[in-house]
C-alpha positions in Angstrom: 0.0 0.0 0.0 2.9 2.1 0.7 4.6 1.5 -2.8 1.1 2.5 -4.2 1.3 5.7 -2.7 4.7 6.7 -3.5 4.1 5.9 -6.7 1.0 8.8 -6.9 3.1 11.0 -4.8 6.0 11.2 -7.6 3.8 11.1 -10.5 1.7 14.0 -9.1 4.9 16.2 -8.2 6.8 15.4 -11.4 4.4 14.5 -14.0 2.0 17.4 -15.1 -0.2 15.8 -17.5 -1.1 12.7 -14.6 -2.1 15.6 -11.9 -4.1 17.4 -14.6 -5.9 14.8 -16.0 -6.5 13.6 -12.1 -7.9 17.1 -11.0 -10.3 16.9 -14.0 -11.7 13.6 -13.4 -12.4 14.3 -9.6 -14.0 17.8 -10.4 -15.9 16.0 -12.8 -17.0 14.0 -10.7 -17.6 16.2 -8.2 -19.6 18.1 -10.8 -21.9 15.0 -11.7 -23.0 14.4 -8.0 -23.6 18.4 -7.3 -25.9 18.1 -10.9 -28.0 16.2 -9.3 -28.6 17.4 -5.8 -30.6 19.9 -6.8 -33.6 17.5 -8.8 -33.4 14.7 -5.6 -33.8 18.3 -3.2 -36.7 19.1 -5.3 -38.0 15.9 -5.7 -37.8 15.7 -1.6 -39.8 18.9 -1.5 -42.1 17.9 -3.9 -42.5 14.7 -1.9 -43.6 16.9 1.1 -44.9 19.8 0.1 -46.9 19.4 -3.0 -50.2 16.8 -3.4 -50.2 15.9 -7.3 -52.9 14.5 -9.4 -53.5 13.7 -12.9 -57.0 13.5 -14.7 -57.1 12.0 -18.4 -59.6 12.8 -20.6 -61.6 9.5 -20.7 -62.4 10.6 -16.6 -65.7 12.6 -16.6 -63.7 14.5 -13.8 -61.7 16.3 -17.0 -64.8 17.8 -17.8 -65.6 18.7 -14.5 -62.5 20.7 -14.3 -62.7 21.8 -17.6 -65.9 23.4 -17.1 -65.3 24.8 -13.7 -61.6 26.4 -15.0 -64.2 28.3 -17.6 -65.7 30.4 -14.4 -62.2 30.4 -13.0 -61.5 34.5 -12.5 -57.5 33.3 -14.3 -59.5 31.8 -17.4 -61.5 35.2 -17.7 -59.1 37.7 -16.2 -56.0 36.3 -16.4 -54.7 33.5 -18.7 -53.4 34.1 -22.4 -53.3 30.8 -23.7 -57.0 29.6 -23.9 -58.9 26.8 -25.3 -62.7 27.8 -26.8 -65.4 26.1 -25.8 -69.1 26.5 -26.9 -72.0 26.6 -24.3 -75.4 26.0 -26.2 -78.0 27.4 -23.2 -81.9 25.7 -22.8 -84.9 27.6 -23.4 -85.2 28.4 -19.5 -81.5 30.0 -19.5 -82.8 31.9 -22.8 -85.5 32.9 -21.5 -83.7 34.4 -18.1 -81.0 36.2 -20.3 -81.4 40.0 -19.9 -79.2 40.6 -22.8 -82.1 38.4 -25.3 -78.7 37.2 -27.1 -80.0 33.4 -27.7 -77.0 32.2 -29.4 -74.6 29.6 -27.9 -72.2 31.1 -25.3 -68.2 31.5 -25.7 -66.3 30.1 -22.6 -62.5 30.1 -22.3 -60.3 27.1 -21.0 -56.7 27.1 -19.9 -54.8 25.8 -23.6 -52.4 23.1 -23.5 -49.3 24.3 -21.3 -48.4 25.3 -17.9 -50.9 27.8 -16.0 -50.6 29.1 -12.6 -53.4 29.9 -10.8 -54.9 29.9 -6.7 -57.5 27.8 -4.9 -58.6 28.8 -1.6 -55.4 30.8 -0.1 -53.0 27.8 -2.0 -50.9 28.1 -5.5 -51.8 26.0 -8.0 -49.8 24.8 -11.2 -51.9 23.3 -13.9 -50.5 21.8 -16.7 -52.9 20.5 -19.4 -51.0 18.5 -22.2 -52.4 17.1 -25.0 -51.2 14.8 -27.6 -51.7 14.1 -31.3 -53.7 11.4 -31.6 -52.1 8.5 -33.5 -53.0 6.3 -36.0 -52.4 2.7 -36.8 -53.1 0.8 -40.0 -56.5 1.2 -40.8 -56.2 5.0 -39.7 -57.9 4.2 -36.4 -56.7 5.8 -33.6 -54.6 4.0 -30.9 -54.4 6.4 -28.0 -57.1 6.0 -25.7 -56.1 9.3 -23.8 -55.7 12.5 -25.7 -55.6 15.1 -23.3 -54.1 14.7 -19.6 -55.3 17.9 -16.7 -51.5 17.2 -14.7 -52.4 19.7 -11.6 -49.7 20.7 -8.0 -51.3 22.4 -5.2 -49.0 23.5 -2.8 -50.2 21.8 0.1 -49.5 18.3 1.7 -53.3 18.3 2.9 -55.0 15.4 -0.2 -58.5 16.8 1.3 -57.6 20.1 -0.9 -57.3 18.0 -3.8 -60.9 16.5 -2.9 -62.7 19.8 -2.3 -61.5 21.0 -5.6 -62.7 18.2 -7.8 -66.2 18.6 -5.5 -66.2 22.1 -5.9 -65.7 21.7 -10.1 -68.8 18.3 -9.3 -70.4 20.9 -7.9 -70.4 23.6 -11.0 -71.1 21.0 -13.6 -73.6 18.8 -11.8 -75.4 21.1 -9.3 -77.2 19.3 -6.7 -81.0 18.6 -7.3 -79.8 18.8 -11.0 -79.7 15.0 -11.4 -79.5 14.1 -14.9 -79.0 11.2 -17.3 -75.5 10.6 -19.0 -76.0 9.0 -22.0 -72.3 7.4 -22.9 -71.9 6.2 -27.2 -69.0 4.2 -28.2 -66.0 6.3 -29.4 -62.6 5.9 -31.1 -60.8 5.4 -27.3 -64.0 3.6 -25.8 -67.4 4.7 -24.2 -68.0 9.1 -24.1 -70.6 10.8 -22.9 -73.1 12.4 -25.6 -75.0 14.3 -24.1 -77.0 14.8 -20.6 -80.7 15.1 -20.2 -83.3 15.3 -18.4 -84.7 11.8 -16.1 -87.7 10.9 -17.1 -90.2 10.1 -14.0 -91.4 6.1 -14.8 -95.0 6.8 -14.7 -94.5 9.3 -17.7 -94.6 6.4 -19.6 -98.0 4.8 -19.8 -97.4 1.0 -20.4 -99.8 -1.1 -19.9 -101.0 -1.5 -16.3 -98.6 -3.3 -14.1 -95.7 -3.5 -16.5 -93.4 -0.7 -15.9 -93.4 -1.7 -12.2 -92.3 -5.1 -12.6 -89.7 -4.1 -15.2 -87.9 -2.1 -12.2 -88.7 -4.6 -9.8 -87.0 -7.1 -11.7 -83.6 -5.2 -12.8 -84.0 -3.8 -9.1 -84.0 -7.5 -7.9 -81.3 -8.6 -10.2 -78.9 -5.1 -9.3 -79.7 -6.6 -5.7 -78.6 -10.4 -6.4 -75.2 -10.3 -6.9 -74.2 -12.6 -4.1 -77.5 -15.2 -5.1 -75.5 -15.3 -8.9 -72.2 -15.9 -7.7 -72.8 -18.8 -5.2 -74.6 -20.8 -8.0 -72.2 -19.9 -10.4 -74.4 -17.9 -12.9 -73.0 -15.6 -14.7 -74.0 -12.0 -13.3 -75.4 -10.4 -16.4 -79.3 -9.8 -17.7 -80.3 -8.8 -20.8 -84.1 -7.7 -21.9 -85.8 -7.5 -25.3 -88.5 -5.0 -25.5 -90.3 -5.2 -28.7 -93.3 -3.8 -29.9 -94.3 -1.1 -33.1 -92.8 2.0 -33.5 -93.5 4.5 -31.3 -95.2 2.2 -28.4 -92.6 3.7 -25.6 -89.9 0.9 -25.9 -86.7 3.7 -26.0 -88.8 5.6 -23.4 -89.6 3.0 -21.0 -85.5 2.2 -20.7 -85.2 6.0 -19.6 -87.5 5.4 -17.3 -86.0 2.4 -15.6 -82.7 4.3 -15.6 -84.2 6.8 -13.7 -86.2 5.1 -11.4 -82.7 3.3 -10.8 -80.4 6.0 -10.6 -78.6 4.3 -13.7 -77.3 6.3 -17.1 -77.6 5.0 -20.7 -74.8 3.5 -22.9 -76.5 3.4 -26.4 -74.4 0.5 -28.5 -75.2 1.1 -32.2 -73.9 -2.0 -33.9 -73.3 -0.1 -37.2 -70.9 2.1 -35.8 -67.8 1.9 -38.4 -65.6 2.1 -35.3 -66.4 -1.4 -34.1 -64.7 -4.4 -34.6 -65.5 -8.5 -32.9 -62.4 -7.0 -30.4 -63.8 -3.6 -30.2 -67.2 -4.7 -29.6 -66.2 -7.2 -26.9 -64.4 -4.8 -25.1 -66.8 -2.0 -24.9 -69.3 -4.4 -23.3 -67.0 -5.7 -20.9 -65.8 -2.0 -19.8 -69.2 -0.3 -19.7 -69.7 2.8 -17.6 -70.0 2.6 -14.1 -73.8 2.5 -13.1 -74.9 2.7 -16.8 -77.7 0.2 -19.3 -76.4 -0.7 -22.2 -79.0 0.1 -24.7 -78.9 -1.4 -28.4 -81.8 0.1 -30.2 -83.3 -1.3 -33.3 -80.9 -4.9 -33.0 -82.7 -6.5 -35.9 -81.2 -4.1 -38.4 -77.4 -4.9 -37.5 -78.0 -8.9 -39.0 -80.4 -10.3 -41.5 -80.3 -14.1 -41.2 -77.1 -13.7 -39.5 -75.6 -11.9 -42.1 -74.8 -8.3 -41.8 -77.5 -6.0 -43.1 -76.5 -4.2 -46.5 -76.1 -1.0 -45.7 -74.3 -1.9 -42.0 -70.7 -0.1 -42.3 -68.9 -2.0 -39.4 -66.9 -4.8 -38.8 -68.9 -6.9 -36.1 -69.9 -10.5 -37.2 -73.4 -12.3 -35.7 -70.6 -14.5 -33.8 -68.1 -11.9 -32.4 -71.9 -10.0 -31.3 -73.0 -13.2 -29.3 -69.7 -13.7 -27.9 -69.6 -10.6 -26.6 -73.1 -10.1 -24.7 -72.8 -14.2 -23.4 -69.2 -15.4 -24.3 -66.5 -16.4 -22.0 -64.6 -12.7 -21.6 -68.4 -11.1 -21.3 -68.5 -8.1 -18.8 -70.5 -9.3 -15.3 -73.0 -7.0 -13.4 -74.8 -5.8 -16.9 -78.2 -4.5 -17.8 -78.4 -4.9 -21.6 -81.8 -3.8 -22.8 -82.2 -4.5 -26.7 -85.1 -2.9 -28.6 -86.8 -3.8 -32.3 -89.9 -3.5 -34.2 -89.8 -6.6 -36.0 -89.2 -9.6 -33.5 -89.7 -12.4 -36.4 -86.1 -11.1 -37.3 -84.4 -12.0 -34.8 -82.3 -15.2 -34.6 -82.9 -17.6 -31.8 -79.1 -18.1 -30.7 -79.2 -13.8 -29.8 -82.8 -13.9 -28.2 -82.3 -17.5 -26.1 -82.2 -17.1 -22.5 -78.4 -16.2 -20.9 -78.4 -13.6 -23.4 -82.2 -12.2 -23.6 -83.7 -13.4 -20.6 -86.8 -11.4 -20.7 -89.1 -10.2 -23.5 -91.9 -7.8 -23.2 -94.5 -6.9 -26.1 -94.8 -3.2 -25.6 -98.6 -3.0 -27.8 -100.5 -0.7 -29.1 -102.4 1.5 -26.7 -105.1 -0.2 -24.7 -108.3 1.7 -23.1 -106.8 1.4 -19.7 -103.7 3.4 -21.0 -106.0 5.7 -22.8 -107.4 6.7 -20.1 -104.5 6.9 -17.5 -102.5 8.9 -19.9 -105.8 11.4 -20.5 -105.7 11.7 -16.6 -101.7 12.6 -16.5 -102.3 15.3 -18.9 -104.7 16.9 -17.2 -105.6 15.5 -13.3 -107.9 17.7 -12.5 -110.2 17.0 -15.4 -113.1 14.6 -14.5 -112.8 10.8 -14.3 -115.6 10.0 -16.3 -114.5 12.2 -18.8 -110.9 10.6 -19.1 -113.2 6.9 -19.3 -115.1 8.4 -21.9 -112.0 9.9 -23.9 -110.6 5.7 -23.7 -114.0 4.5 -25.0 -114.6 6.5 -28.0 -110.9 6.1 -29.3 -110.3 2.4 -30.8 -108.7 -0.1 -28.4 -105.0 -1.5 -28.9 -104.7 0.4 -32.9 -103.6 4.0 -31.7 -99.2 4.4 -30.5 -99.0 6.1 -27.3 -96.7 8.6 -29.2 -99.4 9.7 -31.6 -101.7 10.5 -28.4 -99.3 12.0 -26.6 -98.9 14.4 -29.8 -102.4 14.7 -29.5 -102.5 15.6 -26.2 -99.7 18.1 -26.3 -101.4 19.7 -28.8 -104.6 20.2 -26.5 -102.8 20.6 -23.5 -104.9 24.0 -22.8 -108.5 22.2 -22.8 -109.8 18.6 -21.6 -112.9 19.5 -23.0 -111.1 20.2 -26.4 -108.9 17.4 -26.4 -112.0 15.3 -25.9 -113.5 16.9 -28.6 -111.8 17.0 -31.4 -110.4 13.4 -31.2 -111.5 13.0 -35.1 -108.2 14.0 -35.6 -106.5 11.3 -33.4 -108.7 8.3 -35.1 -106.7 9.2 -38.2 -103.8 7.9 -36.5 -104.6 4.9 -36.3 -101.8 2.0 -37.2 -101.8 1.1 -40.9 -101.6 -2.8 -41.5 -98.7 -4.8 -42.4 -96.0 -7.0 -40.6 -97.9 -9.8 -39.8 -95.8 -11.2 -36.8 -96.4 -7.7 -35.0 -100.6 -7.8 -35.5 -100.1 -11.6 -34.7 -98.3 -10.7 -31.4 -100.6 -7.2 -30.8 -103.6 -8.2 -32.1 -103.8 -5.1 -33.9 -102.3 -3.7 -37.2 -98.7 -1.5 -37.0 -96.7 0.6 -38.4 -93.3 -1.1 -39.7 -90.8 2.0 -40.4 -87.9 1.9 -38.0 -87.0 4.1 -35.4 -83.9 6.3 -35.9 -81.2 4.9 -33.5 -81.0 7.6 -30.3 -83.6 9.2 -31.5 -85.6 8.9 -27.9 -82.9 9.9 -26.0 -82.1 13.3 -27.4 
């Protein structure tokens, strides 16, 4: 050891080049390590200073925040790099605007990049990134997150973090605003659409006794989720309402959603998006707390061949594999809808994956008159019996007298008299399995996909 160090001690007092090149690697070194200290301080700081959270764009948080960043005083006083978004307002909001300016309103977001703003005494850095969606062979996007809300407050308290993702809950869903999220399939999975209004489940005039026991069953089965698994059955229902065109079918599954607390994810089996894959995976990843709704599910296969003018890429086998295979979501409403039962193939309507059909007819008297009384209750009993009798029994849709009735809303007495006007709606004849199954003629033209739930 001694050697060694003799050996350093003469090369370092007579050999330059050595104790140079020596002195540079150690302050080199040294350099490296003092580099560094500075990120592992901050990332120590950040560690106990800062809570962090990250909300992709899939999250219905990111429109939370989105929405409440809008009212923000930085997004309207401060910022300079904004994002637009358009604000259409209901007739209510139209109606309250001093200004009579009815058009859709302008609202400013924070813009992709780094924005500083405060929450409740605290600094917060936002940093909303978004990235270019990609595309793979077939020009379908691969991402399933295209924009990311990356947010620091500057506090080790997480209950901050909580009260403002409530407080941005709070500004996009108000309380005693409960509405419906109705979720479609998308490039990256399931989106929401749009939001509207419940619909209370006796708005919807089935006939007597049915609506009821159509909650009381999917409330039974939301409740049974410990009866399925200890016999082993898988933990799914589906239900096929069918029926002619406007009978109430779209509207009765509103209904239920409501009267369950439950939002709507419409499947449309035409979407081009949609592969076997896709379409498996959407229906094992629907929304929390949502129905899964496929209106009009005789038009997507025609003896189980895909319907001519049906633009995607699901097959009758890759669609039964997916509402009853082996990698088929558990804990699932599925209500399917048609106008034209005959159509249907027995493998998609046998029981495991349609377990319960319900005709939804024609009107009957009984409706006739219920629906005359929810129009207008203080009218006279015997008036609302007399309006059921003098209209034909099981040939009239509840949407055509519910048009009716809209129309007279001012006057009982009118709406009882004029009802000349309502005969003439009365179904016209053809598709034998429906009159077979109704008793009654109906109409055959089918119902526009959504069209319902707008």
């Amino acid at each position: 050891m001694d050697a060694v160090w003799d050996f350093f001690s003469r090369q370092l007092a007579s050999n330059q080049f050595f104790a140079g090149g020596l002195i540079l690697m150690l302050s080199g070194a040294a350099l490296a390590v003092a580099r560094h200290v500075p990120g592992q301080i901050w990332a120590w700081l950040k560690d106990r200073l800062l809570t962090e959270i990250d909300i992709p764009d899939r999250e219905a948080a990111f429109e939370w925040l989105e929405k409440w960043l809008s009212a923000h005083a930085y997004s309207q006083r401060r910022a300079r790099r904004l994002t637009v978004r358009v604000q259409h307002s209901d007739y209510r909001q139209r109606n309250n605007d001093p200004t009579g300016d009815h058009r859709p309103r302008l609202l400013f977001a924070p813009a992709p990049g780094e924005h500083w703003l405060w929450y409740r005494g605290r600094l917060v850095i936002l940093n909303r990134h978004r990235a270019d969606a990609e595309k793979n062979g077939d020009g379908r996007a691969m991402l399933s997150i295209r924009e990311t809300f990356s947010i620091k407050i500057f506090s080790r308290n997480r209950q901050l973090a909580w009260q403002l993702l409530d407080d941005a809950r709070e500004h996009a869903l108000p309380r005693g605003d409960r509405r419906l999220t109705i979720y479609q399939v998308s490039y990256a999975g399931w989106s929401e659409q749009l939001e509207r209004l419940p619909r209370p489940p006796e708005s919807v005039v089935l006939r007597e006794g049915l609506m009821e026991d159509l909650i009381a069953d999917a409330r039974r089965f939301l409740d049974g989720r410990s009866w399925y698994v200890q016999r082993g059955i898988p933990y799914r229902r589906g239900y096929l309402l069918h029926g002619p065109p406007g009978t109430g079918k779209s509207s009765a599954v509103v209904a239920i959603a409501t009267a369950l607390s439950l939002d709507i994810a419409v499947l449309n089996l035409s979407n081009a998006v949609l592969d076997d894959n896709d379409l498996a995976n959407r229906l094992a990843d629907v929304p929390p707390n949502a129905i899964v709704l496929i209106e009009d599910i005789d038009c997507a296969f025609v003896a189980r061949k895909s319907a001519e003018d049906k633009t995607s890429k699901i097959t009758f086998s890759g669609l039964l594999n997916a509402i009853d295979g082996v990698a088929a979501g558990e804990g699932r409403l599925l209500f399917a809808t048609t106008n034209h039962p005959e159509r249907l193939d027995p493998a998609l309507v046998r029981p495991g994956r349609i377990d319960r059909r319900d005709l939804i007819g024609l009107a009957d008297r009984e409706q006739l008159r219920r629906i005359f009384l929810r129009f207008f209750p203080a009218a006279d009993p015997a008036l609302a019996e007399q309006f059921a009798l003098s209209l034909p029994d099981r040939q009239l849709a509840m949407a055509a007298v519910q048009a009716y009735l809209i129309q007279h809303a001012d006057s009982a007495e009118r709406a009882f008299a004029e009802l000349d006007a309502l005969r003439g709606n009365q179904a016209a004849p053809c598709c034998p399995s429906l009159r077979r199954a109704a008793g009654v003629d109906s109409l055959c033209e089918p119902e526009t996909l959504g069209q319902n739930l707008a």
